[in-house]
C-alpha positions in Angstrom: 10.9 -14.0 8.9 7.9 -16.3 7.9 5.6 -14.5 10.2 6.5 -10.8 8.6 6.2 -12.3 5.2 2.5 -13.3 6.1 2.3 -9.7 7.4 3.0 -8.4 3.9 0.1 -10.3 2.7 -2.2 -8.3 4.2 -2.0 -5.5 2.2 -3.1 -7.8 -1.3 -6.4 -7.8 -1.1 -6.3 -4.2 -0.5 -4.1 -3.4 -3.2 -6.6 -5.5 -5.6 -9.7 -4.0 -4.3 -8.0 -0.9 -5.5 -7.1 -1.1 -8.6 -10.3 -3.1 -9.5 -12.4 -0.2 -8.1 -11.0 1.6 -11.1 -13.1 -0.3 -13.6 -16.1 -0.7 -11.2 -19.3 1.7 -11.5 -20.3 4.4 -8.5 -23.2 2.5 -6.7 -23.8 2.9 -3.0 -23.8 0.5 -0.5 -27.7 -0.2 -0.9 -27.7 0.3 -4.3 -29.4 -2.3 -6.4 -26.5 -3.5 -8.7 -23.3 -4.0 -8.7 -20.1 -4.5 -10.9 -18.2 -7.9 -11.9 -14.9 -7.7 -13.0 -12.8 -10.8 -14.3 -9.0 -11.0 -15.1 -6.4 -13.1 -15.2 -3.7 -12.3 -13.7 -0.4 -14.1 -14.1 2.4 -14.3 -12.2 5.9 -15.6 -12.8 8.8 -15.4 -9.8 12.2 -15.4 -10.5 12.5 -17.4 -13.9 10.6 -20.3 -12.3 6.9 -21.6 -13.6 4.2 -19.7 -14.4 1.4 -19.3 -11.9 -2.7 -18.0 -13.3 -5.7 -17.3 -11.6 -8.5 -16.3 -12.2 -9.6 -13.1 -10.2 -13.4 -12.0 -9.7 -14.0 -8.9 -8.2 -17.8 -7.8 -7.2 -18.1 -4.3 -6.3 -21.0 -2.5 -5.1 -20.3 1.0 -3.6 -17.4 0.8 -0.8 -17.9 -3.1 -0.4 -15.4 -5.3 -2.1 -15.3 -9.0 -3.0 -12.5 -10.9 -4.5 -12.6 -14.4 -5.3 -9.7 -15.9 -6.6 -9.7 -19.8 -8.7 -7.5 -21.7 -10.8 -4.3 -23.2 -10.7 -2.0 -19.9 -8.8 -5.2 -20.2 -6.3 -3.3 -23.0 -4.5 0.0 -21.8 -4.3 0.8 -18.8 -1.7 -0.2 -16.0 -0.9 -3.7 -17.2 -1.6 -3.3 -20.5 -0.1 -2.2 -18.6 3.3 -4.4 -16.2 3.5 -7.8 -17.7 1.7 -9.2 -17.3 -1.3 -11.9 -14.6 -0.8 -11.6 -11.1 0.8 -14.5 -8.9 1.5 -13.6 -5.0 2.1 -15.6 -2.4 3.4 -13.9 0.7 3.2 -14.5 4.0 5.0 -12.7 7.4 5.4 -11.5 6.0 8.5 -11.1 2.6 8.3 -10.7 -0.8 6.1 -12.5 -3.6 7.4 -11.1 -6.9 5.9 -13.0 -10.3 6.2 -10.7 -13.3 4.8 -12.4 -16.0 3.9 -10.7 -20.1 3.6 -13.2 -21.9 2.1 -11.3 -25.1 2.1 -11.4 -25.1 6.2 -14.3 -23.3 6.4 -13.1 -20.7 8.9 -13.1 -16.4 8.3 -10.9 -14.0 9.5 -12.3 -10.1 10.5 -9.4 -7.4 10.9 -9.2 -4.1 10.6 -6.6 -3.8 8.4 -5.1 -0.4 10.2 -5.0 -1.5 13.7 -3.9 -5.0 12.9 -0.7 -3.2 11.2 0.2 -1.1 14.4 -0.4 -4.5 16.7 2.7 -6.0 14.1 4.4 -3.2 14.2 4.5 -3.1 18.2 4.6 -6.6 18.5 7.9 -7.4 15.8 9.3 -3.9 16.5 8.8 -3.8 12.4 10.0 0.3 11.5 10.0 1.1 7.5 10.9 3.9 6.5 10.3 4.5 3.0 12.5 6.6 0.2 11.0 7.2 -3.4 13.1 8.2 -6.8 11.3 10.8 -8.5 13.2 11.1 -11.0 11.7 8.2 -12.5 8.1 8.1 -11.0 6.9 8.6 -14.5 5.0 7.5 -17.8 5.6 7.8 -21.4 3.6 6.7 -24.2 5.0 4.6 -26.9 2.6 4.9 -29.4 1.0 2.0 -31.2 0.4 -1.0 -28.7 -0.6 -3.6 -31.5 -3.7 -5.9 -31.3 -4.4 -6.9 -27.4 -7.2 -9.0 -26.9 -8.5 -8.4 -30.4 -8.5 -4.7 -30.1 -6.0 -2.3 -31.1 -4.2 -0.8 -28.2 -2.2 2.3 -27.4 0.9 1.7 -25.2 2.2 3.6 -21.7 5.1 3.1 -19.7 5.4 3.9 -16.5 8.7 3.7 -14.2 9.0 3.5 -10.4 11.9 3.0 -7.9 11.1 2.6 -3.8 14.1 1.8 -1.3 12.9 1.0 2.1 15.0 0.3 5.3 13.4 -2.0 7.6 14.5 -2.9 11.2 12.7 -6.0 12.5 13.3 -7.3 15.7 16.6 -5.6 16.1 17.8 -7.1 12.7 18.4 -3.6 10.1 18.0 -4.5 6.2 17.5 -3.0 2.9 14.9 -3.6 0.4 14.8 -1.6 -3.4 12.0 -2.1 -5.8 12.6 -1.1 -9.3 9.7 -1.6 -11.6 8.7 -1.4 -15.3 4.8 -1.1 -16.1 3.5 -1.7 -19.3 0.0 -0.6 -20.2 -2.0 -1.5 -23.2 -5.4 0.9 -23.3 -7.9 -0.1 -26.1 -9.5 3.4 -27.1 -12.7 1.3 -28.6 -13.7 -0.3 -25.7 -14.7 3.5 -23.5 -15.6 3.5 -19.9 -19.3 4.8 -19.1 -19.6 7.8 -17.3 -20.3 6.2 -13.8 -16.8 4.2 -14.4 -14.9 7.2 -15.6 -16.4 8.8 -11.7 -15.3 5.8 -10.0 -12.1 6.2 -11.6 -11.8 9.8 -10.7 -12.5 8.9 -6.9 -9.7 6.1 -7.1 -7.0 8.6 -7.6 -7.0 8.8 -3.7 -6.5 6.6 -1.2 -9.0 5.6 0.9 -8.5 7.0 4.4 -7.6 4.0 5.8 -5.1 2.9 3.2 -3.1 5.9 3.0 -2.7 5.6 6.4 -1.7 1.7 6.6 1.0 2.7 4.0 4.4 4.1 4.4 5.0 8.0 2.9 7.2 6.3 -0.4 4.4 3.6 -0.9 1.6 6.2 -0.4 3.5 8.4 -3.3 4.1 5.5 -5.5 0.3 4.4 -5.3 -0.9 8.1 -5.8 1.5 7.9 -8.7 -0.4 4.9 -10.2 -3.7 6.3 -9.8 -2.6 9.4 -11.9 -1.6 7.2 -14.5 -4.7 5.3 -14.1 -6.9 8.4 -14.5 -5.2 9.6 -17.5 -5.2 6.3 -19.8 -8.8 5.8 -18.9 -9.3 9.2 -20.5 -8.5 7.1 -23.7 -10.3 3.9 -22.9 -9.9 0.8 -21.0 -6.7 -1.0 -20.1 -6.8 -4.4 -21.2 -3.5 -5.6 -20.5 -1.2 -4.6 -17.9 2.6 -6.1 -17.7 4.7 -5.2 -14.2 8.4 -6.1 -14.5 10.1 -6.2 -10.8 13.4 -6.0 -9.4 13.9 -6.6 -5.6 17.2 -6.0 -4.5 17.4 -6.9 -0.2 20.6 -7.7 1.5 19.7 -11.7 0.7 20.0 -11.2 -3.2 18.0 -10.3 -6.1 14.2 -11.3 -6.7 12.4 -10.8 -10.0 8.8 -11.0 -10.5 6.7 -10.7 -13.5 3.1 -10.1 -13.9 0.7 -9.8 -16.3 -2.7 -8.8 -15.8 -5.6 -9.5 -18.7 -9.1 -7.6 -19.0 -11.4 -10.8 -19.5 -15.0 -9.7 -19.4 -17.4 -7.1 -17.4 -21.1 -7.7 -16.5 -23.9 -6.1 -13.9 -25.5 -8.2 -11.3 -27.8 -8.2 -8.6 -25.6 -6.6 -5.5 -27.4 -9.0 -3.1 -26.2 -9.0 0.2 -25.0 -12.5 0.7 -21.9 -11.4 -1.6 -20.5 -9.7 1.7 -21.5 -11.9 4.4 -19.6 -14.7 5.8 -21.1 -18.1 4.6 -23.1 -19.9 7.8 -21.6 -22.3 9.6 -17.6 -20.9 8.8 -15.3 -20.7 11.8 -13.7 -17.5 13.4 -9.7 -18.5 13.2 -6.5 -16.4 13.8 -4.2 -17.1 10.4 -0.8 -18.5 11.5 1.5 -15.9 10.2 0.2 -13.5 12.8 2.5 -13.1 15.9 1.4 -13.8 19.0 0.8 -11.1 21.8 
């Protein structure tokens, strides 16, 4: 069970690069600049203490950085996987470089084959089921001050059951979540976010197609939502409220997610290159072949 854990991993980074691409500008890959996002982000698992970090996230066109610091940083996943992930996404492909700077070593997969080898080698089958009944979002009005802006505040519901046989062993997993958003109408993309945006209401090629058909839904779902409060202004807060239910118990998991600050840089091309001197390694939660 540790190893398929790990597996589940390796769909954060792409699940972060996507949702920061929503507040990133349109560059291309050679383009000049590119876009630094911060937020903190934190996270707080079944009643217990409160883990934060601090997430950067450099984008430039379809290449991705995230750098992640602070206390949460050395605590799982990040302390499994590394703290750095560089993406370079395509209509066919993901291309995932994991970086460990505390060892010094780098990781390279392409994240779509490297989910059909698990799936082959654990004899991992999903398949996904989606409520639509309550894939939806409501807006509650006044938000309050967020921030020091005033805010407008959204809602959004989701429910996903999955049924997962792994190695022979059939069990159940429901996600029920509650998503707060608070949107600060003063604070109004620029017309090369509000593109990006509107390009991030599909998945890349190569995510769709890492994702089961539920999970796919649910993320289209999100990018809706995403598309439609960015019409109003930027989202400065976001607050997730989860519910796992699997045949082992019940798992809660909050998260909150805070806009910190937004700046242009340089897009130099040392940002996406693996440092010298790093190691190729094979993470551990991988199964062997």
């Amino acid at each position: 069970m540790l190893k398929v854990r790990g597996i589940l991993l390796l769909g954060l980074p792409l699940a972060a690069a996507s949702q920061a691409s929503a507040q990133s500008s349109d560059q291309s890959p050679a383009a000049a600049q590119a876009t630094v996002t911060e937020t903190r982000v934190i996270t707080q698992r079944n009643g217990g203490e409160p883990d934060t970090v601090l997430m950067r996230t450099i984008t430039a066109g379809n290449r991705t950085r995230i750098d992640v610091t602070g206390p949460g940083a050395q605590r799982a996943p990040w302390q499994t996987v590394g703290r750095t992930q560089i993406m370079i996404a395509t209509d066919s492909t993901t291309t995932t470089t994991i970086i460990d700077s505390a060892r010094k070593t780098y990781w390279t997969t392409d994240i779509r084959a490297t989910m059909r080898a698990v799936q082959k080698a654990t004899g991992m089958n999903i398949k996904p089921g989606v409520n639509r009944d309550i894939l939806t979002i409501d807006s509650l009005g006044d938000g309050g001050p967020v921030a020091g802006y005033p805010t407008l505040h959204f809602r959004r519901h989701a429910t996903m059951r999955m049924t997962m046989n792994v190695l022979g062993q059939p069990t159940t997993w429901a996600d029920s979540m509650v998503i707060d958003y608070f949107v600060a109408p003063g604070l109004r993309p620029d017309s090369a976010e509000h593109a990006a945006i509107r390009k991030s209401e599909q998945l890349p090629g190569a995510a769709a197609g890492m994702l089961p058909g539920g999970a796919s839904e649910v993320a289209a779902a999100g990018a809706d939502a995403m598309l439609r409060m960015h019409k109003i202004g930027r989202i400065v807060e976001t607050v997730t409220q989860s519910t796992a239910t699997t045949d082992g118990g019940k798992m809660t998991n909050l998260r909150v997610e805070q806009f910190v600050s937004q700046r242009t840089i340089p897009a130099s091309d040392s940002l996406f290159s693996i440092p010298e001197g790093y190691k190729k390694a094979r993470p551990g939660f991988l199964p062997t072949t």
